[in-house]
N, C-alpha and C positions, 0 to 999 in steps of 0.2 A: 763392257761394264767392269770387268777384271782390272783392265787395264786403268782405268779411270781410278778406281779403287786402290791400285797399288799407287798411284799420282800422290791422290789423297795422302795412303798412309805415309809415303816419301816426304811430302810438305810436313807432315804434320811431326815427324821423324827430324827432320832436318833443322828445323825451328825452334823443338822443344828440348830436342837436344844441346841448343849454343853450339850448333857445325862453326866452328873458325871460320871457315875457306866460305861455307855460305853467305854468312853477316860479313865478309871482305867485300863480294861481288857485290853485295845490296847495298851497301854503303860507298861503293865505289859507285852503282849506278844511278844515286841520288846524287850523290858530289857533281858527276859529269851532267844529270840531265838539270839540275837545279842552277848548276854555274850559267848551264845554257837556255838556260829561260830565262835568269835574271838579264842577262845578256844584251839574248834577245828583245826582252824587253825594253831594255834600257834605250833598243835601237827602233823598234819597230811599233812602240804606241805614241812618241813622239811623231813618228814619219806619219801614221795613219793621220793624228790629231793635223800634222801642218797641210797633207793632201785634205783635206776634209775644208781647214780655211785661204789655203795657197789658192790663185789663179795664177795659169800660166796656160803657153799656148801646148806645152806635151802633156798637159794634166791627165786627160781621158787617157792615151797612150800608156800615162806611168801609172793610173791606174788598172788600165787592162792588162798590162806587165807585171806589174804586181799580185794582180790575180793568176794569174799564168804560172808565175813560181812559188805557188802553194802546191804545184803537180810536182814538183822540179822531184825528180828521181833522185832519188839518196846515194844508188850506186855511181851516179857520175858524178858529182857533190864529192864523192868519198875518191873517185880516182882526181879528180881538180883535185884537192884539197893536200891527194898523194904525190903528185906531181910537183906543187908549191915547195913542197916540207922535205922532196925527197934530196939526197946529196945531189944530186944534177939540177934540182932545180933551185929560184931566185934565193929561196927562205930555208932553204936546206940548213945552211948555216948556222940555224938556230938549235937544230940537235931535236927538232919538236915531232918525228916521223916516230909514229912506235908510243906516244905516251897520251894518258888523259888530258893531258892538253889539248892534241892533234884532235880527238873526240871530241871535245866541244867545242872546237874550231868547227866541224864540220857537222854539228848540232844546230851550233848557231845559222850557217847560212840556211839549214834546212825551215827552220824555224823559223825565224825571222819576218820571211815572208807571210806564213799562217797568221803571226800576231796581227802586223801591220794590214793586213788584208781586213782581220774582223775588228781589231779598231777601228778604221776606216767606216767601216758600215756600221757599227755601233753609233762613234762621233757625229754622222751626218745629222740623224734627228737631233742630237743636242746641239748643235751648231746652229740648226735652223731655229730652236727656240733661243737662243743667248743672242741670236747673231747681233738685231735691234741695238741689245741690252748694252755690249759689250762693244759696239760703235761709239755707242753715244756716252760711254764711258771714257771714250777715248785712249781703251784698253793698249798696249800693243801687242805686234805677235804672238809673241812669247808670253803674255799675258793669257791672251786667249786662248794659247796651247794649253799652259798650266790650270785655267780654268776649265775649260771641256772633259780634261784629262781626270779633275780632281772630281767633278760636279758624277761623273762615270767613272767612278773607281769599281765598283760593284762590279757595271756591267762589265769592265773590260777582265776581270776577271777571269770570266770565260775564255777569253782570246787569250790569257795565259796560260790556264788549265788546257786549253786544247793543245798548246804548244809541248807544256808537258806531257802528254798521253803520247803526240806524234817522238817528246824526245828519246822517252824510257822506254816505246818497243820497236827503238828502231836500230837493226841490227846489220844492213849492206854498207852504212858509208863506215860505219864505226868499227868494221870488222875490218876495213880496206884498212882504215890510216891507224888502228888502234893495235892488231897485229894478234887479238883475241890471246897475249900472255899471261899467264898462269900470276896471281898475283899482283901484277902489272898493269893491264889493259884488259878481261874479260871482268865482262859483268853480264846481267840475268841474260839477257837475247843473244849474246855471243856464247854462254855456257851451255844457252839452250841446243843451239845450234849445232855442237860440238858434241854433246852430250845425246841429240839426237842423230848423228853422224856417224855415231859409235853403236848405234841400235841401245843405246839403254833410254829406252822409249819412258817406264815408269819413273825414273829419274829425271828424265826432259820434262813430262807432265806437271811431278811434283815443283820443279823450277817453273813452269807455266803458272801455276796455279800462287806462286809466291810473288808471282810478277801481278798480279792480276789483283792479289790481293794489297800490292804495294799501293799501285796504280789507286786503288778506291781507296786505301786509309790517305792519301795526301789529297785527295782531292774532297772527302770528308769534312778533312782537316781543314782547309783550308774555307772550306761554304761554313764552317760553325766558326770558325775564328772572324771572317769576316760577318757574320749575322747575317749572309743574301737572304733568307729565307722570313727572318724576323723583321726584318726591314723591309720584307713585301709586305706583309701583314701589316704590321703597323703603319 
């Protein structure tokens, strides 16, 4: 309980004080997990919506695959990613090993797949009621992508909310390719990390506790701007 308590007063210390070096890390690790969910997005509600109306003969395969690397381990994700980016390998060349870029590179493949998974399974029931509709429309693909997609904006909401929770505490690939610099490349899960490596436990906490509290104000944020809740009711 001590300890908990010193957490507390740490967060509460850290926050109301305007710490510099604190508001650097939490705004470094919205940049990184937000770049990487917009990302993701951009990649993986599309993919879900065209699996959802695509026939093909690997369909089931690319979707059992696709569920398959919602598991995909961050820490191998993070040494791929290492390997890409590092001077020996293909992309070395681009200088991107060591920096918040390299972290949302390897956000996104994490991610990616979580989104596309739960649009996928969001989209099915809306497909099956549009499907009729949007034949005999004589909609085309891409039509019927952007309708599913729009007709489920709400729901898929979730599948980017979740992507963010999985982005902003995930600390093995981001530690691998991001290099945890002072400044640089550490934010909340790699400070935590670091900061609980060093035994200053009540400081790791009070960082825990700021992570925790980031995590519920943006996803708050984001059920009240979107109206999910009001727009059940009504």
């Amino acid at each position: 309980m001590d300890g908990f308590a010193a957490g507390l007063w740490q967060a509460w210390k850290l926050v109301f004080t305007f710490d510099p070096d604190l508001y650097e890390i939490v705004f470094l690790s919205l940049r990184v997990t937000m770049s990487a969910v917009i990302i993701a997005s951009l990649i993986g509600l599309p993919l879900g919506a065209w699996l959802v109306i695509k026939r093909f003969r690997a369909r089931r395969f690319t979707i059992a695959l696709l569920n398959a690397l919602m598991g995909l381990p961050p820490v191998v994700v993070g040494l791929a990613v290492y390997m890409l980016l590092s001077r020996s390998g293909p992309l070395g060349v681009l200088g991107l090993l060591f920096t918040p870029t390299a972290m949302i590179i390897a956000q996104v493949i994490i991610i990616t797949p979580l989104i596309a998974s739960i649009a996928h399974q969001t989209m099915r029931d809306l497909w099956a009621e549009y499907h009729d509709l949007l034949l005999s429309m004589n909609a085309s693909r891409a039509q019927r992508i952007a309708a599913i997609l729009w007709d489920g904006r709400r729901a898929l909401l979730t599948a980017m909310l979740a992507g963010f929770g999985r982005g902003i505490g995930e600390v093995g690939a981001i530690m691998i390719v991001g290099g945890n610099i002072d400044h640089v490349t550490r934010v909340l899960t790699t400070a935590i990390a670091l900061e609980t490596g060093k035994g200053n436990f009540a400081f790791a906490m009070g960082l825990g506790l700021i992570l925790i509290a980031l995590s519920l104000s943006v996803n708050l944020a984001i059920h009240w701007i979107s109206r999910t809740e009001r727009a059940s009711v009504w």
